[in-house]
C-alpha positions, 0 to 999 in steps of 0.5 A, spaced: 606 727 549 599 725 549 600 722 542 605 717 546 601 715 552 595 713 547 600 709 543 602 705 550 595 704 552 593 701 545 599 695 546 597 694 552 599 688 553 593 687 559 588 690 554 590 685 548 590 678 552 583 679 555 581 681 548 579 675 544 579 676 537 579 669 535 578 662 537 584 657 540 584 652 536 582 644 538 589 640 539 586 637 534 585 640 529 594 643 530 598 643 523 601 637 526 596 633 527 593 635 520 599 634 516 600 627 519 593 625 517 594 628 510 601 624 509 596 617 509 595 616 502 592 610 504 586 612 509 581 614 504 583 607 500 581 603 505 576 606 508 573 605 501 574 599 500 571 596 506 564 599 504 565 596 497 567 589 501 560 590 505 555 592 499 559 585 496 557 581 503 550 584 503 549 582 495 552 575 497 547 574 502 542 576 499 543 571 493 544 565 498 537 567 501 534 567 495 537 559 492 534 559 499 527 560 498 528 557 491 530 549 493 524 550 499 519 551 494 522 545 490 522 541 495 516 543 497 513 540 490 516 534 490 514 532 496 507 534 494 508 531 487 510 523 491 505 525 496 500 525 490 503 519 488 503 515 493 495 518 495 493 516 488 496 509 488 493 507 495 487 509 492 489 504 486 490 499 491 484 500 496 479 501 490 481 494 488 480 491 495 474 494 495 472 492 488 473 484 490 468 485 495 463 487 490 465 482 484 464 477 488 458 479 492 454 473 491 460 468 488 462 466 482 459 461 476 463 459 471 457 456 467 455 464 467 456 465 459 451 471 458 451 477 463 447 482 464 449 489 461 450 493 468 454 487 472 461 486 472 465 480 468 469 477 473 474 474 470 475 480 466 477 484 472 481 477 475 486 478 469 486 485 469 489 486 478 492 478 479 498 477 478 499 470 473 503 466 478 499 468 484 501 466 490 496 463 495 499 458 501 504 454 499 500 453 492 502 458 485 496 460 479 491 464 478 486 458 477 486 458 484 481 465 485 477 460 479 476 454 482 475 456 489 470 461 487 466 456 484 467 451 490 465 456 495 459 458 490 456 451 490 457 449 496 455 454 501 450 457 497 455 463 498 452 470 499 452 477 501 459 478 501 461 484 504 467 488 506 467 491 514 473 494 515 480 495 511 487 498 513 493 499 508 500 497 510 507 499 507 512 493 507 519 494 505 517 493 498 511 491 497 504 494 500 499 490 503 491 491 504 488 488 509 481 486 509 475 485 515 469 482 511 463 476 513 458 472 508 453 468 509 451 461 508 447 455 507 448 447 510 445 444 505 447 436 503 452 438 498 456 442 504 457 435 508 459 432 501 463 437 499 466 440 505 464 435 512 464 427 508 466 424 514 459 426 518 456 423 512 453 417 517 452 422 523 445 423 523 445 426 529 451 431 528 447 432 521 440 434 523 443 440 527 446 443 522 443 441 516 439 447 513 442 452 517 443 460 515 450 462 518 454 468 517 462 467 517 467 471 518 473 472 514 480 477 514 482 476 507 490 479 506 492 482 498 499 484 498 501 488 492 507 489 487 509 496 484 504 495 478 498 494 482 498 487 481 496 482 487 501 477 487 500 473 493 493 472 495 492 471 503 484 468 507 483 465 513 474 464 513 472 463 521 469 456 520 469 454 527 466 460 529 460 460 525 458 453 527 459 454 534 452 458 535 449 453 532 453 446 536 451 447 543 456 441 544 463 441 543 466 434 542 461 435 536 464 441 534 470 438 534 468 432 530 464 436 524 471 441 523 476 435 525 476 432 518 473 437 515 476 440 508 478 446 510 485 447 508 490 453 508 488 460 506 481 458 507 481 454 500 476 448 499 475 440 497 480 435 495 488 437 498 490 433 492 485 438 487 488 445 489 493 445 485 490 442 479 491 448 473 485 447 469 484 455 467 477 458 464 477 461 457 479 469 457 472 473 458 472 474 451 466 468 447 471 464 441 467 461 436 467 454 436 471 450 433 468 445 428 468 438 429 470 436 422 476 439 422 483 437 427 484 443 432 491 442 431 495 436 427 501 436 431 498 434 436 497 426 436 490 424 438 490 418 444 487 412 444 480 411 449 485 407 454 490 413 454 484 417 455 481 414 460 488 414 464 489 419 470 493 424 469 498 425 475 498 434 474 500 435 481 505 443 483 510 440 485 510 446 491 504 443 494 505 439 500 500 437 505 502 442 511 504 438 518 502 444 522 495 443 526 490 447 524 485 451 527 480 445 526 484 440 529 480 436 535 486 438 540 487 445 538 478 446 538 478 442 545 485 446 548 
């Protein structure tokens, strides 16, 4: 009997349901769910493929990134190699305006044959920066730096000629340097021959100028090509300017530059003489040629009447310009 008792407490069913032996399970964690999650043969697949999908994606980025950085430092070259370029032309330019200036300080004389060991050739350094077919006005040549050098030298007593200021412009295509100068010179009796011949009889205007040391103003223009050649050639000398300290008088003003022989760029002498191509020898001496012997026999010799005739060798772009000029009697007296 006490056997049977013990065997009825030991299954008592109050005893076994507060006596917890081992944990419930998560709903979770049921056989249900856990069958169905293994039934998905898919699941881990996918799961895969989405991480190799994202190391791709990441692998992607970073090879545009780095093209990225590449191309910048590609442009970043080529912009400073045309950056260089372009520094390196317009020192080309600038350095040539500023030559000019130093070329030519006191003027040039075509008679000079033999220089001094530290100056510079002047026509050398002509040829070497002026384009052939220069354009100056409505004239063309490279004569006319020659011709009109030798003018102002002779002249003017032409000096001290000096750059002031410069300023380097960009034109579609062609570049421009613009000058700011001055230069000094003297009136003398070849000046009102050579440049005023119609105040030849006027003492009174004469005597007011004659001998007078006067500093003139002048903005020269060089446009450029791509090769660094000036091809057209642009000056504009304050004639009126320099004179006008020295006439008090302003119809006497307008009576000397009303008829002087100042035309368009500046250019002096004779309207008719511009375009004349009388070029001067290349830089380099040639030796002279011999009396005795014919230059060239192809070439028929002329008669002294045929030799004495004038010859007619006028650019048929020059024409007299039927704009006033800044000379004129009524612009002066405007």
């Amino acid at each position: 009997m006490k056997l049977i008792d013990e065997i009825e407490y030991a299954y008592d069913s109050s005893t076994v349901k507060n006596s917890v032996l081992f944990p419930a399970r998560k709903p979770s964690q049921t056989h249900k769910t856990r069958t169905r999650k293994l039934k998905d043969p898919n699941r881990r697949h996918f799961a895969t493929k989405s991480v190799i999908t994202d190391n791709w994606l990441q692998l992607d980025i970073n090879d545009l990134r780095q093209d990225l950085r590449e191309l910048l430092i590609m442009k970043q070259l080529l912009k400073s190699n045309l950056l260089s370029q372009h520094i390196t032309f317009q020192n080309t330019v600038t350095g040539i305006a500023q030559a000019y200036y130093e070329v030519f300080r006191n003027g040039y004389t075509a008679t000079e044959v033999v220089s001094p060991p530290n100056s510079v050739d002047i026509a050398s350094y002509i040829y070497a920066v002026m384009h052939p077919h220069l354009q100056a006005g409505s004239h063309e040549g490279i004569h006319l730096m020659f011709t009109q050098w030798q003018h102002y030298t002779k002249l003017l007593s032409f000096s001290n000629f000096r750059l002031l200021s410069l300023d380097y412009i960009l034109i579609e295509n062609t570049t421009l340097v613009k000058t700011l100068g001055e230069f000094r010179f003297i009136v003398s009796r070849d000046t009102i021959r050579g440049i005023f011949p119609h105040i030849i009889s006027n003492e009174e205007v004469i005597q007011q100028i004659i001998g007078l040391k006067l500093t003139c103003k002048c903005t020269i223009e060089f446009y450029f090509d791509q090769f660094g050649r000036v091809i057209r050639y642009g000056e504009e000398a304050d004639f009126m300017g320099a004179f006008q300290s020295a006439l008090r008088n302003p119809f006497h003003l307008a009576m000397l530059m009303e008829g002087a022989l100042i035309h368009e760029e500046s250019m002096l002498g004779e309207f008719d003489a511009l375009s004349i191509t009388d070029q001067p020898p290349p830089s380099t001496p040639s030796k002279p040629s011999d009396p005795s012997k014919p230059s060239d026999p192809s070439t028929p010799l002329k008669t002294p009447e045929e030799a004495s005739e004038p010859q007619d060798d006028i650019h048929p772009n020059c024409s007299h310009s039927s704009l006033p000029r800044r000379c004129d009697l009524a612009f002066i007296l405007s």
